[in-house]
Each structure stands twice: as structure tokens, then as C-alpha cells.
C-alpha positions as a printed Julia matrix, in Angstrom:
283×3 Matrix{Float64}:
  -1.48   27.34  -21.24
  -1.84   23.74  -20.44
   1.61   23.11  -20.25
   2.03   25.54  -17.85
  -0.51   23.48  -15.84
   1.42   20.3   -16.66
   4.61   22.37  -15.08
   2.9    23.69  -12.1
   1.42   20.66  -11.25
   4.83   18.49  -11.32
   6.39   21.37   -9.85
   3.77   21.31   -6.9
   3.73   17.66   -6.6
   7.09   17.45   -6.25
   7.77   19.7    -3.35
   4.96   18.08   -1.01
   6.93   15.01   -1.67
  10.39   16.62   -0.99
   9.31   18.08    1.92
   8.14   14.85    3.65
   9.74   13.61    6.91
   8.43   10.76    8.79
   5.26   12.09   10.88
   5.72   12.07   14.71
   2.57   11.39   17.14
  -0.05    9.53   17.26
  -0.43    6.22   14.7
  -3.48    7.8    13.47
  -1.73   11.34   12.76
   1.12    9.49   11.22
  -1.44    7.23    8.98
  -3.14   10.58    7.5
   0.63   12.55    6.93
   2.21    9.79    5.45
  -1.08    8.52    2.76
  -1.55   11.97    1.8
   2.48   12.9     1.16
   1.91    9.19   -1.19
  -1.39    9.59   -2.5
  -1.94   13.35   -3.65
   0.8    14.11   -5.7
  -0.21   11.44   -8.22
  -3.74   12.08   -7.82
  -3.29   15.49   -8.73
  -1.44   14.39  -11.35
  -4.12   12.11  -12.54
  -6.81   14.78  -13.14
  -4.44   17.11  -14.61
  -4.12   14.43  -17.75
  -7.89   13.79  -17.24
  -8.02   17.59  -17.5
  -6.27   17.96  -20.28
  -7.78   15.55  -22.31
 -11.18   16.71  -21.72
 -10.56   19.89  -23.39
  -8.28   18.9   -26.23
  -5.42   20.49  -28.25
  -7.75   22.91  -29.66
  -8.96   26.09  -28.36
  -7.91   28.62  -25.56
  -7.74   28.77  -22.23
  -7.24   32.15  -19.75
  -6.64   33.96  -23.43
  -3.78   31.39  -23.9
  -3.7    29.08  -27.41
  -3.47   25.18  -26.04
  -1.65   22.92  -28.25
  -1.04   18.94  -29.37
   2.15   18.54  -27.27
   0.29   19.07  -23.65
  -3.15   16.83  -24.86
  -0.34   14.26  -25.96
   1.52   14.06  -23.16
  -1.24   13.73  -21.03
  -2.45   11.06  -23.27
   0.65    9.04  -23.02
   0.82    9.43  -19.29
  -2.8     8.15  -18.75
  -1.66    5.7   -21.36
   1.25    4.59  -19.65
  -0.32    4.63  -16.4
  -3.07    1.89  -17.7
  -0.17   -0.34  -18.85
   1.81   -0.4   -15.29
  -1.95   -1.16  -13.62
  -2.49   -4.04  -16.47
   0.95   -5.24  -15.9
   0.59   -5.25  -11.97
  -2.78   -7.13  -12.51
  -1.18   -9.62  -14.56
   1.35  -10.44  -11.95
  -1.03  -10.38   -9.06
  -3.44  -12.78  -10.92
  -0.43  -14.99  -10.95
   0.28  -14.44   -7.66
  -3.37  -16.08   -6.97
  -2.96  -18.91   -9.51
   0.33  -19.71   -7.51
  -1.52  -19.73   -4.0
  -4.62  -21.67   -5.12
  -2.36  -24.37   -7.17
  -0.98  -25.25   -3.02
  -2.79  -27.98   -1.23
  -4.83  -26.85    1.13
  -4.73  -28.13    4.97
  -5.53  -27.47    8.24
  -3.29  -25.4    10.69
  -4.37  -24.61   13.76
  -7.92  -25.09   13.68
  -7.62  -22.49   10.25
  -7.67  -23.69    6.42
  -4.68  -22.9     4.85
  -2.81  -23.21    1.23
   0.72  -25.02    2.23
   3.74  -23.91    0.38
   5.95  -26.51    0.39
   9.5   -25.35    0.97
  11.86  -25.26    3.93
  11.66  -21.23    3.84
   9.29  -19.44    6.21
   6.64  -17.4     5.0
   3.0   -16.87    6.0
   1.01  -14.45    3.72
  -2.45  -13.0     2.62
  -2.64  -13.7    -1.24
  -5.1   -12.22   -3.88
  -7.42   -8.86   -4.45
  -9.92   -8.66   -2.63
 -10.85  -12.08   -0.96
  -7.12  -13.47   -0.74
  -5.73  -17.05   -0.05
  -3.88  -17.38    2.99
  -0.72  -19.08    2.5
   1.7   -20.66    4.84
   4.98  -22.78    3.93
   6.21  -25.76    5.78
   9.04  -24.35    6.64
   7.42  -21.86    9.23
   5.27  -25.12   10.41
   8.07  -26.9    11.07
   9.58  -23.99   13.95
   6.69  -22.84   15.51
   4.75  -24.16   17.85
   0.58  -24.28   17.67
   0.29  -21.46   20.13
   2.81  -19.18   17.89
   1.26  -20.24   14.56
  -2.09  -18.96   16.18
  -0.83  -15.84   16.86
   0.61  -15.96   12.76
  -2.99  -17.07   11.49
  -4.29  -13.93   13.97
  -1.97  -11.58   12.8
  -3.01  -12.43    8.87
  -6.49  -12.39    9.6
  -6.05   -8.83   10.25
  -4.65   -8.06    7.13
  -7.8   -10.21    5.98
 -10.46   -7.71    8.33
  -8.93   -4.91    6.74
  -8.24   -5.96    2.6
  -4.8    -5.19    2.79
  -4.0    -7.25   -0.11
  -6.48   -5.02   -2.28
  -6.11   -1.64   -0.94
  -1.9    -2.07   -0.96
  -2.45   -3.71   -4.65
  -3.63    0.05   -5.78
  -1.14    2.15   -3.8
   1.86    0.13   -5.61
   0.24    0.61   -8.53
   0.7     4.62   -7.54
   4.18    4.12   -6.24
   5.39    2.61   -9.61
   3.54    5.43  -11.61
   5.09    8.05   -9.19
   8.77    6.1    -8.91
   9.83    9.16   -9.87
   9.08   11.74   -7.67
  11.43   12.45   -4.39
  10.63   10.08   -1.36
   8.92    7.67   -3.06
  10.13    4.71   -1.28
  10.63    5.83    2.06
   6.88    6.5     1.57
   6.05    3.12    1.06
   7.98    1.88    3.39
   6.66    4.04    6.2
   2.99    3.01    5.07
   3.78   -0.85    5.12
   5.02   -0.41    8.52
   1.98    1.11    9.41
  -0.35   -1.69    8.13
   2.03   -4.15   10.06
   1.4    -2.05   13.37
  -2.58   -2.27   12.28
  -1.99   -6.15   11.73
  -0.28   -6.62   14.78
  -3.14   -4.95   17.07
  -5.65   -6.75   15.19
  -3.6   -10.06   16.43
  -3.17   -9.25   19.73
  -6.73   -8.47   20.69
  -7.38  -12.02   20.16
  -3.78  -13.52   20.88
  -0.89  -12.66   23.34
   1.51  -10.15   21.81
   4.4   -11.02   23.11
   3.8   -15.1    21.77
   3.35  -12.97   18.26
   6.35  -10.71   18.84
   8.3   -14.09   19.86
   7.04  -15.78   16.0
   8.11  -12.98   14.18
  11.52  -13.49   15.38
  11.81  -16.55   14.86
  10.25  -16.18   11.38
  12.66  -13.32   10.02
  15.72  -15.49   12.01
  15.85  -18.0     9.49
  15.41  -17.68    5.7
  12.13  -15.77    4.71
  10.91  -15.52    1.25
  10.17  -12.43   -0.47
   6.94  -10.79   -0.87
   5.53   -9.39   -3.93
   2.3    -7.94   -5.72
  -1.18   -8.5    -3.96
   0.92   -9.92   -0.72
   0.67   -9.2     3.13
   3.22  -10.93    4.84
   3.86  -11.83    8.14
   7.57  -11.2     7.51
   9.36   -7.15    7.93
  12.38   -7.06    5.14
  13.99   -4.44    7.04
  15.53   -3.65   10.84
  13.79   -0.92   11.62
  10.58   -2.0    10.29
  11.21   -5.34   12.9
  12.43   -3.48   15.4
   9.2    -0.68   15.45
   6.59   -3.95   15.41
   8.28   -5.98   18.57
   8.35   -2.54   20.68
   5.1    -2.25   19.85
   3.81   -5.75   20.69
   6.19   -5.91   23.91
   4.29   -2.62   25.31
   0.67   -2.49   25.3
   0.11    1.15   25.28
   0.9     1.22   21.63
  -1.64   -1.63   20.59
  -4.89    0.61   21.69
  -7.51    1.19   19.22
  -6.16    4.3    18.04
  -3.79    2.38   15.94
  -5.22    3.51   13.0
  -8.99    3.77   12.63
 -11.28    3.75    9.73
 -11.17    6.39    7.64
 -14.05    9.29    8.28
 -15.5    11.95    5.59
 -13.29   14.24    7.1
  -9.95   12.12    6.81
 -10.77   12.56    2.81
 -11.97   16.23    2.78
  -7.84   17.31    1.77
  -7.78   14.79   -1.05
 -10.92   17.04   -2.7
  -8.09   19.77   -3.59
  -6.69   17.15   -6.16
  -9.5    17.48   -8.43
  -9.31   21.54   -8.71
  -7.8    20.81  -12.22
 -11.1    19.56  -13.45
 -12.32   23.01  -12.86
 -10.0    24.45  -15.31
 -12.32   22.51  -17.71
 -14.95   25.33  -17.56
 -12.24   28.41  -18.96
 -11.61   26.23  -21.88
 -13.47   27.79  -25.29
């Protein structure tokens, strides 16, 4: 019986992500599609395991016998899962060792940890209170007004603990690498946060003097971002193309650009732990 949970449950959680296209409206609406197409599946998945190693390889459940194979492969998944997270740690907490070993200076009225290479990069480093981090290379092309609107824009990925949340939801994309539409996912969700970024910035800064350093940022040689980072940078076209639009015409940066999360934005996610129910037919 339990591994015909474990089937129906992979079988389930890969179809929602199969059948994923990239949400149309609102940022909001597209915000809600796109984190629950990422984060359900695997959450579903969690509490199956959970589930099933709650009630053990003995016993029955619905008049079916369990067995050892099910309560050991959910074992080994929650086991494997805990190594990825300790391994993603590991190489966030020398992310942060990294960042803090910089000198720090002064940038446009902001303290910042230099990174002394002729690259460009500007970045949000750490958990949950992160290092800002900006290399001498970006200095060296931008003016004060445009590395204002680069301190703004990272400050907003400071207001809003990108570094922390995004830390967790890799830590879900690697455990769930294998399921269909994995990365376009993520990719869709970091665009998102750079769109969230962005409005933060230009509430306090002129978009189009932001729109103008991004350019000139991903123009030249940027570096590339890792674990417990939120760059300034967008690795891809379309991801640059979507944020400039966005900056160059103000009806997109409104305050519906993604809003904090209400009680009822979570109310779907609840469905994910109907598995723990099955712990009350187990005898």
C-alpha cells in the first residue's frame, strides 16, 4: 500500500509540473502560478516520506500489508534530501566567509564589501542578514548617480531576504532536478524577484538611470552568481530584456508587483500535507 502512495504521489507531482506554462497577467497572479508549480510537488513529496516513516514497514494500511522497501525509500529520500541542504549550507557559509574576508568601504554614501577585480558584479551575500558586495570593476563604469540606483536596487533584495528565502527554494530545485520544468521554473521565479527588486529601486531612484546600469553592467564581463546570492546582474536575454521594459514603463513598477504573501496565498499549499492523514488508517 505505501508504495502505491509513493507512485501516486510522483505520478501526481509530476504532471502539475509537466503541465506548467509561464503564467500570463498580473505579476502577482504570475508570482502565486509559478511558486506553487515549484514548491508543491516537492512538498508533497516531503510528507509522503514523513508519512511513511511515521508508520513504519510494519503493519497494514486500507487492508493492504506495508513493507521495508517503501519505509526505506522514504528514508533514503529524506536522507538524501538532508545531505543536498547540508551541502548547500556548506557552500553558502563560504559564500559569506568570501564576502566578509573583502575590505569594506564606502560607495555612495552606503558601506560596502569591495571585490577587487576588473569584472562587474554587485550582490546581496549571506542567509538571512547578507553582506552587500560590489567589485571594482562595476565602480570603475558607473557613475555615483547609477551606482545609487545599484545600491537601491540591492537593498530591495535586502527589504525582502532574498538571499534566505531563494537559499531554500534551490535547495528544492536540486532535490526536485528531476521532475519536468524544473529549470524553467526557477528561472521564471528569479525573474520575478528581479522585477520585485527593480520596483523596490525605483521608488527611491529613477528607473530608467537603473535600467541604463544594468546595461552597462551585463555589457561588459559579469561574474557568476551562486548559492545565498542576489545579483544585480540577469544571465540570460530574456530575463534582461523583461527587467528594462519594465523599468522604461512605469505602469509595470506599481505596487502590485508582487505583494506580501496573505493566509489565503498559502491556503493551496495545505493540500500537500493530506498524506499525513494517511497516518491515522495505519494499524
Amino acid at each position: 500500500m505505501h508504495l502505491l502512495m509513493i507512485l501516486a504521489v510522483i505520478g501526481f507531482s509530476w504532471l502539475i509540473r509537466y503541465l506548467w506554462e509561464a503564467p500570463q497577467g498580473t505579476h502577482n497572479e504570475k508570482w502565486r502560478q509559478t511558486l506553487f508549480s515549484f514548491l508543491f510537488p516537492p512538498l508533497l513529496i516531503f510528507m509522503t516520506a514523513i508519512a511513511l516513516i511515521d508508520m513504519g514497514p510494519q503493519g497494514k494500511m486500507g487492508g493492504l500489508k506495508t513493507d521495508w522497501f517503501s519505509y526505506v525509500m522514504a528514508f533514503a529520500s529524506l536522507g538524501f534530501f538532508t545531505w543536498l541542504c547540508g551541502k548547500l549550507t556548506w557552500k553558502g557559509w563560504q559564500s559569506v566567509k568570501s564576502a566578509l574576508a573583502c575590505p569594506q568601504i564606502q560607495v555612495a554614501g552606503s558601506n560596502v564589501r569591495l571585490l577587487e577585480t576588473k569584472e562587474t558584479f554587485a550582490a546581496q551575500i549571506g542567509f538571512w542578514n547578507p553582506k552587500l558586495v560590489v567589485s571594482q570593476g562595476l565602480i570603475d563604469i558607473l557613475s555615483q548617480e547609477q551606482l545609487k540606483s545599484v545600491l537601491a536596487h540591492e537593498q530591495g533584495h535586502y527589504y525582502y531576504r532574498d538571499t534566505f528565502w531563494f537559499f531554500w527554494l534551490g535547495w528544492v530545485r536540486s532535490c526536485t532536478a528531476w521532475l519536468p520544468n524544473t529549470q524553467e521554473l526557477w528561472e521564471e521565479l528569479i525573474v520575478l524577484r528581479e522585477l520585485r527588486a527593480d520596483a523596490y529601486a525605483a521608488k527611491q531612484v529613477d528607473p530608467i538611470i537603473l535600467a541604463e546600469s544594468l546595461l552597462l553592467a551585463v555589457s561588459s564581463s559579469p561574474l557568476s552568481t551562486d548559492i545565498c546570492c542576489a545579483a544585480l546582474d540577469s544571465s540570460s536575454v530574456r530575463r534582461l530584456e523583461q527587467r528594462v521594459d519594465a523599468l522604461i514603463t512605469p505602469l509595470e513598477l506599481t505596487s502590485e508587483l508582487i505583494s506580501e504573501p496573505s493566509f489565503n496565498f498559502w491556503k493551496p499549499y495545505l493540500l500537500a500535507f493530506i498524506p499525513l492523514v494517511s497516518i491515522l488508517f495505519h494499524t
